[in-house]
C-alpha positions as CSV (number, residue, x, y, z in Angstrom):
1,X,127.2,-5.9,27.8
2,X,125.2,-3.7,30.3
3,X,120.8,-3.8,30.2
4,X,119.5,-1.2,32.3
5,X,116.1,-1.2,33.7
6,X,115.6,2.0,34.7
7,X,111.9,1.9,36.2
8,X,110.0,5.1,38.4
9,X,107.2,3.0,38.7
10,X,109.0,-0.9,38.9
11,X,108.3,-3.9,37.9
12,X,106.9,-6.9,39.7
13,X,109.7,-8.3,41.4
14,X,108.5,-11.9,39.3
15,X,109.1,-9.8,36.2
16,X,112.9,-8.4,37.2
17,X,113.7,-12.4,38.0
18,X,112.4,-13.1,34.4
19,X,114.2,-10.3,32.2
20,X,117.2,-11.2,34.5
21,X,117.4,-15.0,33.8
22,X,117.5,-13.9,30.0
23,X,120.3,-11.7,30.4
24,X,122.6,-13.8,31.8
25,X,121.5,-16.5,29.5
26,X,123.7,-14.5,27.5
27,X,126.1,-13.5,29.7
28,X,124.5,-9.9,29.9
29,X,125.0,-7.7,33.3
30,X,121.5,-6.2,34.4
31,X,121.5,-2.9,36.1
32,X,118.4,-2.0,38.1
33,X,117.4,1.6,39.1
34,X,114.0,1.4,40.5
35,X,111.6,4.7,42.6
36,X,114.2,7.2,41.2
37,X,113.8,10.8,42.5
38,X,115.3,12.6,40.1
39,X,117.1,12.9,36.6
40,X,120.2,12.8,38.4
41,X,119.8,9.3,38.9
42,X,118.8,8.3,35.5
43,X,121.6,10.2,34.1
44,X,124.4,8.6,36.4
45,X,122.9,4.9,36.0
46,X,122.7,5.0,32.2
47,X,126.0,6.4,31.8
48,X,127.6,2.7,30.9
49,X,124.9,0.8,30.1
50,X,124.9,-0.5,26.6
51,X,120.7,-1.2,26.7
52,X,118.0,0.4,28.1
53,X,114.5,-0.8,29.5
54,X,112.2,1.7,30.4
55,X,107.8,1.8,31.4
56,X,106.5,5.0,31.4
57,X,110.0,6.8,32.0
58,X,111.2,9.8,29.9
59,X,114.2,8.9,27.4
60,X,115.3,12.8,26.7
61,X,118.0,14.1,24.8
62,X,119.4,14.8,28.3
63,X,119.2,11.3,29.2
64,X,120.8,10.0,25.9
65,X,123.6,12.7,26.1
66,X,124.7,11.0,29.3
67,X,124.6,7.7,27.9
68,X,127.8,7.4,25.9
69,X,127.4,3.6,25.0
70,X,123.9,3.2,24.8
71,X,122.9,1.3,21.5
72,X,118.9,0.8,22.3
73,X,115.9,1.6,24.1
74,X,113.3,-0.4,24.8
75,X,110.0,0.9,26.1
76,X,108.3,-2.0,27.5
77,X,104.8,-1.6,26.3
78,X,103.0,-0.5,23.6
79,X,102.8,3.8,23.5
80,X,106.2,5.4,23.3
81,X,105.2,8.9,23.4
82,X,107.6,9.2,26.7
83,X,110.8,8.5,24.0
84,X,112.1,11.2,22.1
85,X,113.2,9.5,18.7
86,X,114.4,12.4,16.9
87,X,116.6,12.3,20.0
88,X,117.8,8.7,19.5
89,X,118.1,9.0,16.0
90,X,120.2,11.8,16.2
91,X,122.5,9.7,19.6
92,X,122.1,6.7,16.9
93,X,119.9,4.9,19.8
94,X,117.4,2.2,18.5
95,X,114.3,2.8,19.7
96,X,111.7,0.1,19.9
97,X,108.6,-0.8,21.7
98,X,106.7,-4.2,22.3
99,X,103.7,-4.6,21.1
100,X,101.0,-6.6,22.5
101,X,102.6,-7.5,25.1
102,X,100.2,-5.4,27.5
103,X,97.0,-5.5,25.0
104,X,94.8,-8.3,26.9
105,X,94.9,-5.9,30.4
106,X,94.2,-3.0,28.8
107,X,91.4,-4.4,27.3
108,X,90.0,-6.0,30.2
109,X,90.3,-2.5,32.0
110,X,87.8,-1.3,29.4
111,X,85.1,-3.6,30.8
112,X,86.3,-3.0,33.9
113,X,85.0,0.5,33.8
114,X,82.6,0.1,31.9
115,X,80.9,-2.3,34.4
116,X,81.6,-0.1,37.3
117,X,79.8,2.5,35.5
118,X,76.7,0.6,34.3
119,X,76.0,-0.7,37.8
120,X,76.1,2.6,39.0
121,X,79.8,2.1,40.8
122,X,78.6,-0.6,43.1
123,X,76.3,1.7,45.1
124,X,73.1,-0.4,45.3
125,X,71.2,1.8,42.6
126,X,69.5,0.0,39.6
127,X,71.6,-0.3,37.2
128,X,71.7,-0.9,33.2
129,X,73.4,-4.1,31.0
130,X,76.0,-4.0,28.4
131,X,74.4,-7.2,26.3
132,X,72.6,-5.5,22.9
133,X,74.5,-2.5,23.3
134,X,76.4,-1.0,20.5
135,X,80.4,-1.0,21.2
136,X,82.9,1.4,18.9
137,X,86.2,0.9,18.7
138,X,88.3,3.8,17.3
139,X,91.2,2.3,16.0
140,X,91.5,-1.7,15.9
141,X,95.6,-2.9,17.0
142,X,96.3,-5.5,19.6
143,X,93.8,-3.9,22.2
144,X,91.0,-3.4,19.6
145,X,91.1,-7.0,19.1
146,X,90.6,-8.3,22.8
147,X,88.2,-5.5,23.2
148,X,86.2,-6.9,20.3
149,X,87.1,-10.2,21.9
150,X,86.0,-9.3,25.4
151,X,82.5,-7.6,24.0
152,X,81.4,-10.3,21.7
153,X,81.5,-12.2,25.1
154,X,79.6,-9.8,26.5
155,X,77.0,-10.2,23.6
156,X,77.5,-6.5,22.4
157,X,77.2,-5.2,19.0
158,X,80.7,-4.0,18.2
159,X,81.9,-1.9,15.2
160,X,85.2,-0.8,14.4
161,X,87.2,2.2,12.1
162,X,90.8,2.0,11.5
163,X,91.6,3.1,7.9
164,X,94.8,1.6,8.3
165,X,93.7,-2.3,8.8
166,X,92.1,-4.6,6.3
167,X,88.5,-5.8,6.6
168,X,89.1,-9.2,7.1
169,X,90.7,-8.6,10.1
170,X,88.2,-6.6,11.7
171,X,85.2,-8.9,10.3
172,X,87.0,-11.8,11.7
173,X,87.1,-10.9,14.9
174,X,83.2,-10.2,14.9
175,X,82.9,-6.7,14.4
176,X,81.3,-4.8,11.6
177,X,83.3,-2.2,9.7
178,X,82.6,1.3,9.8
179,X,83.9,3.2,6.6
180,X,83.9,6.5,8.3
181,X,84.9,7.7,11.7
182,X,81.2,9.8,11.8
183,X,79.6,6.4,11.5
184,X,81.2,5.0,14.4
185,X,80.4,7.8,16.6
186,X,76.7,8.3,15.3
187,X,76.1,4.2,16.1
188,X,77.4,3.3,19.0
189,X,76.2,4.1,22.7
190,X,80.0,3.2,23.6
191,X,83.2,4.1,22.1
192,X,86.7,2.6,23.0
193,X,89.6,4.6,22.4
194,X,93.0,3.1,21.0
195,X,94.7,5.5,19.0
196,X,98.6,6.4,19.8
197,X,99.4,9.8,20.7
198,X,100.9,11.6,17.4
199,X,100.8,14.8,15.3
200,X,97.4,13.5,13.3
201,X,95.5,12.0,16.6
202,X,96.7,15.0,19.4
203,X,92.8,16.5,19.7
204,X,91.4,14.5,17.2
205,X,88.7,13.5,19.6
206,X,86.2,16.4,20.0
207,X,82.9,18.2,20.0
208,X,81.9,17.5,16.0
209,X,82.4,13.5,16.6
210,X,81.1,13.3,20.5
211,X,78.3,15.2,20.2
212,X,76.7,12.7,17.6
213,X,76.6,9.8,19.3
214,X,73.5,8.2,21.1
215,X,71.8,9.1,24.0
216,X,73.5,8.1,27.2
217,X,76.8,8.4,25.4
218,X,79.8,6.9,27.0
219,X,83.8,7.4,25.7
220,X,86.1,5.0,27.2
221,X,89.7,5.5,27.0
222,X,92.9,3.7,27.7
223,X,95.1,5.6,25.6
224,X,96.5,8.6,25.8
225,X,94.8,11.8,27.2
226,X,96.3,14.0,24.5
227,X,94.0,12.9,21.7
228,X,91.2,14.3,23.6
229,X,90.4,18.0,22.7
230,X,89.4,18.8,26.7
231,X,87.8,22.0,25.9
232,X,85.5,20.7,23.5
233,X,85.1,17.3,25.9
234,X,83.8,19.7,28.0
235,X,81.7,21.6,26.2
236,X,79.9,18.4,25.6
237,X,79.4,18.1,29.0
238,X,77.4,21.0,29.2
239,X,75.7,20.8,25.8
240,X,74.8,17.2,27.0
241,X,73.8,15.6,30.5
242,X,73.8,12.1,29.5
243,X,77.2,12.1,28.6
244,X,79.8,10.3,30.4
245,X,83.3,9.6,30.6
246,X,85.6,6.9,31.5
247,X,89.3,7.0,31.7
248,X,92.1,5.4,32.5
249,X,94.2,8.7,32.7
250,X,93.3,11.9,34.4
251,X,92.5,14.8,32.0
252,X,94.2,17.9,32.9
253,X,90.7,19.5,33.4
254,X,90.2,16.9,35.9
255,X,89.3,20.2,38.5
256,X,86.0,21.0,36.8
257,X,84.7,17.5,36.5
258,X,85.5,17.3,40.1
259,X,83.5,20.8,40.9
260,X,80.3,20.2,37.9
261,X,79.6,16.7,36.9
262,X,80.2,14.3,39.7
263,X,78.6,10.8,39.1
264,X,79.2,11.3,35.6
265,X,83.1,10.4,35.3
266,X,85.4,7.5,35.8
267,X,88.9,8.2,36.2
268,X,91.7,6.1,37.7
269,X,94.1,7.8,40.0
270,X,97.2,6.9,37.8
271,X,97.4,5.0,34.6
272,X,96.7,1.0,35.0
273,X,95.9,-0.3,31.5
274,X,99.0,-2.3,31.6
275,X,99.4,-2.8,35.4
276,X,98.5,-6.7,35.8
277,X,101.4,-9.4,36.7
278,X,100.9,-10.9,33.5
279,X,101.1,-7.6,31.1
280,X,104.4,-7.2,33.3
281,X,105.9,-9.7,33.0
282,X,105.3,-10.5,29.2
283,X,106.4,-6.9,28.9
284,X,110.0,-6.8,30.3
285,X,111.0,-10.1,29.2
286,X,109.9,-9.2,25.6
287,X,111.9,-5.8,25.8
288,X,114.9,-8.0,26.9
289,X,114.5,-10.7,24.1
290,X,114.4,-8.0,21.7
291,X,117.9,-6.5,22.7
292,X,119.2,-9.3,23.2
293,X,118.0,-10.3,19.6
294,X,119.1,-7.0,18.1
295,X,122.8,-7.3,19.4
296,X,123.1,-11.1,18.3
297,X,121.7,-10.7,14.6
298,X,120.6,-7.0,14.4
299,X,117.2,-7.8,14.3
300,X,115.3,-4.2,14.5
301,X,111.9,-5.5,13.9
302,X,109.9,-3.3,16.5
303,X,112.2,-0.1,15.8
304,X,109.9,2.8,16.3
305,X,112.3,5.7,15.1
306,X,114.0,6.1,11.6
């Protein structure tokens, strides 16, 4: 049996020795194509290989059509917006993720920036103190839950709103539960964004919800930049000079922050939530234990398509 890693932006070279000791554990054959150029590339390396690891790379119905044996995908990381499973379903490809795996950097990213920002980006200015202030986070998964770690040690108020997980769970990890999304927005000075890119979250995150939080408003996100509306992100902007943004992706109307409200943006010049040595490595060696896993006892527990 073949694994692929098929990686634009590679893995630490710690991390390729660690998903490679696993394969041959099992007497698997690892394939490495690493700074690709083009989809030529992808399509000629996956052409026998039986697995698939990917990071940020696009699994397409192109790429699947050239992959006659391929049995699984495995994006190594937590979004999987850059797989297209009606694609796999219909090339009978398992697609899965991992989960967690990348949570702790991504969260420490958050305070990260959020730091930078309070202290003015390092420049000498007076700057202000996150302890006593009020931290949202929209949607509470693995990253919610260091981020609620990570602030209680930063003695901030946090709150939380994720219809989707039990009280208890929020409650025990120190934050308070909002019951409604306006609440969230309406309390907090800060709000942390962890939603997955999908049909119900794609712009969810616009003018009615930002313009009611607090003065000197900041939204932080490490998720995806398609479940900001930009238009109405920007219109904030105008409608409100105390507003700030930080993120960990650029926003496709990066040109106008750039030209109108310097000093009050953050972003990073390519995504990093999940660029650490650790989150790496925990990564790729989960995405190889789970095909390994799921050709030894068919174990699809992380399967993100139907």
């Amino acid at each position: 049996m073949k694994i692929l890693v098929a990686t634009e932006k590679p893995f630490a070279p710690a991390a390729i020795e660690q998903i490679r000791a696993v394969a041959w554990a099992e007497d698997c054959e690892l394939g490495l194509l690493e700074n690709y150029k083009n989809i030529g590339e992808f399509k000629t390396a996956v052409s026998d290989a039986d697995a698939l690891i990917v990071r940020s790379d696009f699994v397409t119905d192109e790429i699947l059509s050239a992959a006659k044996k391929l049995k699984i995908v495995v994006r190594a990381g937590a979004g999987y917006d850059n797989l297209d499973l009606d694609a796999c379903t219909a090339h009978g490809v398992v697609a899965m993720n991992t989960p967690g795996q990348n949570s702790n950097a991504v969260a420490e990213l958050v305070f990260e920036m959020m730091l930078y920002h309070a202290r003015g980006g390092f420049s000498g200015g007076t700057g202000t103190e996150l302890r006593g202030k009020k931290l949202g986070i929209h949607a509470f998964g693995n990253v919610g839950k260091y981020v609620a770690d990570i602030g209680r040690g930063f003695g901030m108020i946090t709150y939380a709103f994720d219809p989707f997980v039990n009280d208890n769970i929020i409650t025990s990890s120190g934050a308070k539960v909002c019951r409604h999304i306006d609440e969230l927005y309406s309390t907090c000075q800060y709000v942390s964004l962890h939603l997955p890119a999908n049909k119900s979250t794609v712009k969810s995150i616009g003018y009615n919800l930002l313009i009611n939080m607090p003065f000197n408003a900041v939204l932080i996100n490490t998720a995806r930049k398609e479940i900001i509306d930009e238009e109405e992100l920007l219109k904030i902007f105008e409608n409100r000079p105390d507003f700030r943004y930080l993120s960990d992706v650029e926003p496709d109307c990066k040109p106008v922050f750039e030209e109108k409200y310097k000093g009050r943006y953050l972003f990073t010049e390519k995504k990093m939530g999940a660029q650490t040595k650790e989150a790496n490595m925990n990564a790729g060696i989960a995405a190889a234990k789970q095909i390994i896993s799921y050709f030894k006892t068919g174990d699809e527990r992380y399967r993100v398509n139907k």
